[in-house]
C-alpha positions as CSV (number, residue, x, y, z in Angstrom):
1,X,75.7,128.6,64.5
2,X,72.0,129.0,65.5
3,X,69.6,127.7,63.4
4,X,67.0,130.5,62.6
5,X,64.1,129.8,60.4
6,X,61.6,132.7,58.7
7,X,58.1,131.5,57.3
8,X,57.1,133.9,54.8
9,X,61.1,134.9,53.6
10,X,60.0,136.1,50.5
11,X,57.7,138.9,51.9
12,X,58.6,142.2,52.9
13,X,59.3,142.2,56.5
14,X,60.7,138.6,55.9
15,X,63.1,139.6,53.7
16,X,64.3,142.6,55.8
17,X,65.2,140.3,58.8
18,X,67.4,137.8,56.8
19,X,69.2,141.0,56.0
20,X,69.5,141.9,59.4
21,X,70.4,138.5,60.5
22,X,73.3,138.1,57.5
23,X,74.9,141.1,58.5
24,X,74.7,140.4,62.1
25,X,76.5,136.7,61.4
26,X,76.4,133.6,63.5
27,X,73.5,132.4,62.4
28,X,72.2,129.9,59.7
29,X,69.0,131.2,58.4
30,X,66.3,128.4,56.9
31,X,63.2,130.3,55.1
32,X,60.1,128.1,54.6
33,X,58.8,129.4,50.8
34,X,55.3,128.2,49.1
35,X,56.4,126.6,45.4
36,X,54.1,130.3,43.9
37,X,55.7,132.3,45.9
38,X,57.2,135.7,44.4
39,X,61.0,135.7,45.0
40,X,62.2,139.1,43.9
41,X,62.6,140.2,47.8
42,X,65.0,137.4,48.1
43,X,67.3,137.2,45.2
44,X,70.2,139.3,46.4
45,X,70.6,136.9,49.4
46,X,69.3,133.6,47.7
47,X,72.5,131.6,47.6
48,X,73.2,132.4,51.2
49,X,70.0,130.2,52.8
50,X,68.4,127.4,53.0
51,X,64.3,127.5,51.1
52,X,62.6,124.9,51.8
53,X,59.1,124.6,50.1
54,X,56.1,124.2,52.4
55,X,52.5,125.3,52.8
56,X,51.9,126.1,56.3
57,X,47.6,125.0,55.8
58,X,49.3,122.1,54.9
59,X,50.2,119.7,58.1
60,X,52.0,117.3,57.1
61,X,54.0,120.2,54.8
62,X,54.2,121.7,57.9
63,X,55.6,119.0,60.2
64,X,58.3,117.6,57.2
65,X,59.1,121.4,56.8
66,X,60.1,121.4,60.4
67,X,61.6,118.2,60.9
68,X,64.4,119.2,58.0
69,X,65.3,122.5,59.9
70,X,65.3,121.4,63.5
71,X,65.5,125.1,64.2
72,X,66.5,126.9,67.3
73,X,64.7,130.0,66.9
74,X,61.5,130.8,64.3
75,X,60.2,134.0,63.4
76,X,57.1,133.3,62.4
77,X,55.6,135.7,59.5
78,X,54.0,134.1,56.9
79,X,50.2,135.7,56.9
80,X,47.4,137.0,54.9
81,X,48.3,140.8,55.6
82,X,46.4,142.8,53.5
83,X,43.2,144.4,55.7
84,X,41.1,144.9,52.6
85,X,41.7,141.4,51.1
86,X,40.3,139.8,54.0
87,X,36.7,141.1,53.4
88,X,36.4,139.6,50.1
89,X,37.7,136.4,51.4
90,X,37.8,136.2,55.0
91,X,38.4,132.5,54.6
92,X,41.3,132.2,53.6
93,X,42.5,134.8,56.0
94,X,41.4,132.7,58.7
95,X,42.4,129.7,57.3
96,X,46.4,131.0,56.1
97,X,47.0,132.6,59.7
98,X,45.2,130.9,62.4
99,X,45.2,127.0,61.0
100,X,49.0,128.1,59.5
101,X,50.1,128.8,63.3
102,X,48.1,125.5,64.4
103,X,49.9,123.3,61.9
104,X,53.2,125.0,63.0
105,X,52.8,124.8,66.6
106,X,51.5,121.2,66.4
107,X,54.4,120.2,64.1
108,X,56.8,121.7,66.8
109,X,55.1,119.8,69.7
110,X,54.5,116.7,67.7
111,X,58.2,116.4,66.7
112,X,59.8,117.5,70.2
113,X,61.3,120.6,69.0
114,X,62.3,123.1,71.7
115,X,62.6,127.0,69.4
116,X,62.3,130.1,71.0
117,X,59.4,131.7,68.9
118,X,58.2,134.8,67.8
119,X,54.8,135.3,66.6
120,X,54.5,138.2,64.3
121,X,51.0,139.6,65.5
122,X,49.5,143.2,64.8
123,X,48.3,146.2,66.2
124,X,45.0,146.0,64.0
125,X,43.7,143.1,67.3
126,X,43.1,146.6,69.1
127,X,40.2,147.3,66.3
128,X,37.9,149.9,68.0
129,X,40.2,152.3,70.5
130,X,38.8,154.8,72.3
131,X,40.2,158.2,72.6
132,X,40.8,158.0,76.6
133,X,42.5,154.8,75.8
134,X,45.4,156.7,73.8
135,X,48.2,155.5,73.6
136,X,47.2,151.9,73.2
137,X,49.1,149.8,75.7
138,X,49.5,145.7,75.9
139,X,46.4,145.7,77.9
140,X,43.8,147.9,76.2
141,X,41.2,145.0,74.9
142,X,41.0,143.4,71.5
143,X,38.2,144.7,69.3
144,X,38.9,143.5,65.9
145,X,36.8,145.2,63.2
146,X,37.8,142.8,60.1
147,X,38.2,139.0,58.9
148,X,42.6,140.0,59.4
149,X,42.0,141.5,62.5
150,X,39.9,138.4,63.8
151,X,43.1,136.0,62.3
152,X,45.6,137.7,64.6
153,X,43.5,137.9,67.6
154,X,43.8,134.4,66.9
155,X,47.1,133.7,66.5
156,X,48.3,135.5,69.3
157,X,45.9,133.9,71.8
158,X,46.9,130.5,70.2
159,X,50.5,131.6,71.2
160,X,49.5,132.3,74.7
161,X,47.8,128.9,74.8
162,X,50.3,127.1,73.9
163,X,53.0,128.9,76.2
164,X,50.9,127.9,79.7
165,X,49.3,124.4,78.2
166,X,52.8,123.2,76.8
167,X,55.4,125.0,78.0
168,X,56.3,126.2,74.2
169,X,58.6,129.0,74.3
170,X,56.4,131.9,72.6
171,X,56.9,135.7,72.4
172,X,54.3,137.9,70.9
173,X,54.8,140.9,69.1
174,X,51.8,143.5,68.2
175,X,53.7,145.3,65.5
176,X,52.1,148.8,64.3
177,X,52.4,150.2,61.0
178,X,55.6,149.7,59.2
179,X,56.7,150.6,56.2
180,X,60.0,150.9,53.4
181,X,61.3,149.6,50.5
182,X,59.8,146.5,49.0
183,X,56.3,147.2,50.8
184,X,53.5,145.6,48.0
185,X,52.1,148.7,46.7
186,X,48.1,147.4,48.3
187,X,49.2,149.2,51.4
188,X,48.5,152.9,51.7
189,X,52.1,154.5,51.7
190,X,53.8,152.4,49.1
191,X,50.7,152.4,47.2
192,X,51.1,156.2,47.0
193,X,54.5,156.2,46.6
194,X,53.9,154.0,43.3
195,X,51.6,156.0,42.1
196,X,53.5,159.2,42.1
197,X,56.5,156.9,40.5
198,X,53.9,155.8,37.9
199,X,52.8,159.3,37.3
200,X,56.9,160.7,36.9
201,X,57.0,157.9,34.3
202,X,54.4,159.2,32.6
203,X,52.4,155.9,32.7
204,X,49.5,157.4,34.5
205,X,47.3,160.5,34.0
206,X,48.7,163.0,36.9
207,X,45.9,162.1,39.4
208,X,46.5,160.0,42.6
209,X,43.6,157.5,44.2
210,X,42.6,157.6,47.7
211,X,40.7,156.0,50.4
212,X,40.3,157.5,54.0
213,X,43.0,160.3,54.7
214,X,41.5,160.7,58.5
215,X,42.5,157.8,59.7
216,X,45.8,158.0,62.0
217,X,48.5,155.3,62.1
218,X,51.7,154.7,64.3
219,X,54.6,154.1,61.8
220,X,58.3,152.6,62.1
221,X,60.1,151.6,59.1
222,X,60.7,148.4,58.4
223,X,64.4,148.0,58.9
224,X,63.9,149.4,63.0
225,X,60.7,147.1,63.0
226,X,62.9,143.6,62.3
227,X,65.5,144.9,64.5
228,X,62.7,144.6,67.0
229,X,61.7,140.9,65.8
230,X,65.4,139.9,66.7
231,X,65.7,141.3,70.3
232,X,62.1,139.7,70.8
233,X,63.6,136.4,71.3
234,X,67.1,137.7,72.1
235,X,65.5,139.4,75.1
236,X,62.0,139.0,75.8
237,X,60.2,136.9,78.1
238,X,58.2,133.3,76.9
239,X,54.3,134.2,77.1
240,X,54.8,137.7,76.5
241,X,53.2,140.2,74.2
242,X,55.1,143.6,73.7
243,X,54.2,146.3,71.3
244,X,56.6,147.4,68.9
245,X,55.8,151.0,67.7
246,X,57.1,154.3,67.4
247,X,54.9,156.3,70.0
248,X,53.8,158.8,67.0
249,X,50.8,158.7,64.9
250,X,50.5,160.6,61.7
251,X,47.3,161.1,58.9
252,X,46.9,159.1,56.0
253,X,46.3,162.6,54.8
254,X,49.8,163.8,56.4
255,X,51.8,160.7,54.5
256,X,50.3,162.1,51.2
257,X,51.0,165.4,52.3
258,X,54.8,164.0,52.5
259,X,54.9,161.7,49.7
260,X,53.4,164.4,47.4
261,X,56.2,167.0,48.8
262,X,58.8,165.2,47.6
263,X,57.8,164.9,43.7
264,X,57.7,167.9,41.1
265,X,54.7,166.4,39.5
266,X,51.8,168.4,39.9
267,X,49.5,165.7,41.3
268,X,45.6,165.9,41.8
269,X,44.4,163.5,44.5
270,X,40.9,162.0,44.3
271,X,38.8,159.4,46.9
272,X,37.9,156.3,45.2
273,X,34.5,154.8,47.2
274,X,36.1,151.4,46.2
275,X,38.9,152.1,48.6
276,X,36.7,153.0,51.7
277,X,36.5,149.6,54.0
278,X,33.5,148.6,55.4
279,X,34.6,149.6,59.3
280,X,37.7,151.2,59.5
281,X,39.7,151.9,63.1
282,X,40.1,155.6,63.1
283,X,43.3,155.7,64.9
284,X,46.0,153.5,66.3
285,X,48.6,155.0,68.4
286,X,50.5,152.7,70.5
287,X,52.9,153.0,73.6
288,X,56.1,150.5,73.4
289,X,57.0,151.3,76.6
290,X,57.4,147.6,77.7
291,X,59.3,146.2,75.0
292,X,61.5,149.0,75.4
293,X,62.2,148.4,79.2
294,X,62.5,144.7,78.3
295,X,64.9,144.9,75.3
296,X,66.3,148.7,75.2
297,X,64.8,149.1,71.6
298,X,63.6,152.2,69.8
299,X,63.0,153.4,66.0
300,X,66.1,155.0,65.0
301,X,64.9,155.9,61.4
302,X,62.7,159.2,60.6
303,X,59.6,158.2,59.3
304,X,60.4,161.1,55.9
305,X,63.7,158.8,55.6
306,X,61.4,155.7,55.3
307,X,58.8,157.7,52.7
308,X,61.7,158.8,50.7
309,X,63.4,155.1,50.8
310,X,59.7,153.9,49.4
311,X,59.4,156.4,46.9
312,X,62.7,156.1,45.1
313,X,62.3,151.8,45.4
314,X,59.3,152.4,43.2
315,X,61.5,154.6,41.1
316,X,63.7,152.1,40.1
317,X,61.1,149.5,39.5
318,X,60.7,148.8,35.9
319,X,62.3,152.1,34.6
């Protein structure tokens, strides 16, 4: 049985990949949980892993945490994730996901662990992409333009560093958009898809909120995206960085579009100034051509499948 061990289990893509890993079988799956953490992702499977609490800024949490596991692979996705969140406080941004990935990689070293891992990074490193750089490949450079942006750039250069300085067995992943069921409802298509729940409840006047509908995003729904996690270390190569994306990049204005065409509320939308960010990237589009080579994967879910999945998730949520 190989040991596997999640940071950040009880989040949303977190929880998806101990789904995918139960139902796959062989594996015994260790998730590393702070003692506030929310568990409602994780109660269907609760009984079936091992939690063990830790806090990641922590190191000496950090380096216990891992010497109880002793795992063979780590999927590392415990982060600050929310964009928005990290202009108000880009400290703890910085502080949760680059000195979190320190303390893990140091606790790893320290203890003479040898895991395969998999460092869940993001397409939002790209920042500022340039039309005749479309689609965005492994190689386009790293512009950030916010605090979350800055923490991944970060991590993932931290995981190259410690791939060719200490031999640690590291593959990146820039993941793109993804969304589904149990996405928070701070990012843009589950918060619309709440709101139009909210509104079919009648617990909201019939008007939904909006920031910037011109911005384009690549999306794959979270169950493909996890799928994508596992044949990372299953099949990529240490050192490596591979973009996991669909290839297609629809409007913020185009998921509304979508989302508001599958309600029979009658729905006015309105822009909210407090939802604008203070630099936004206009448009990430990527091209997974590499990872695919490498592992043969490719989004198998229709983005309207993934909308529809979000909206009625929301629907059952406190009926």
């Amino acid at each position: 049985m190989r040991r596997v061990l999640v940071t950040g289990i009880t989040g949303f893509a977190g929880s998806h990949l101990v789904d995918l890993m139960l139902a796959r079988g062989g594996v015994e799956v260790l998730g590393i949980l702070r003692w506030r953490s929310r568990t409602e992702n994780i109660e269907h499977f609760r009984s079936k892993v091992q939690l063990i609490e830790c806090d990641l800024r922590d190191s000496t949490s950090t380096r216990d945490a891992l010497e109880a596991a002793e795992p063979d692979w780590i999927f590392h996705l415990a982060a600050q994730s929310f964009v928005p969140t990290s202009w108000n406080a880009p400290n703890e941004s910085i502080s949760t996901n680059a000195l979190g990935q320190l303390n893990l990689f140091e606790a790893v070293r320290r203890l003479g662990l040898k895991p395969r891992v998999q460092i869940a990074c993001s397409s939002e490193e790209y920042g500022l992409v340039l039309e005749n750089e479309l689609p965005i490949k492994e190689t386009n450079p790293l512009r950030p333009l916010s605090p979350y942006a800055v923490s991944k750039v970060t991590q993932d250069l931290l995981g190259y560093q410690y791939f060719k300085s200490y031999g640690m067995d590291v593959v990146r992943t820039r993941g793109f958009n993804h969304e589904g069921p149990r996405r928070p409802n701070v990012f843009v298509a589950s918060d619309f898809a709440w709101q139009i729940s909210e509104v079919e409840k009648g617990r909201r006047e019939p008007v939904i909120h909006v920031g910037n509908l011109d911005a384009r995003r690549d999306f794959t729904d979270v169950r493909d995206m996890v799928e994508g996690y596992w044949l990372a270390l299953e099949k990529g190569e240490p050192g490596e960085v591979y973009n996991l994306c669909s290839g297609k990049d629809y409007s913020i204005r185009q998921v509304l579009d979508l989302l508001l065409g599958m309600t029979q509320a009658k729905i006015e939308v309105r822009t909210d100034p407090k939802r604008l960010r203070p630099s936004d990237v206009p448009v990430l589009l990527g091209d997974g051509s590499k990872f695919r080579k490498a592992t043969g994967w490719a989004p198998r879910i229709p983005f309207e499948k993934t909308l529809a999945d979000s909206l009625d998730y929301w629907r059952r949520q406190n009926p």
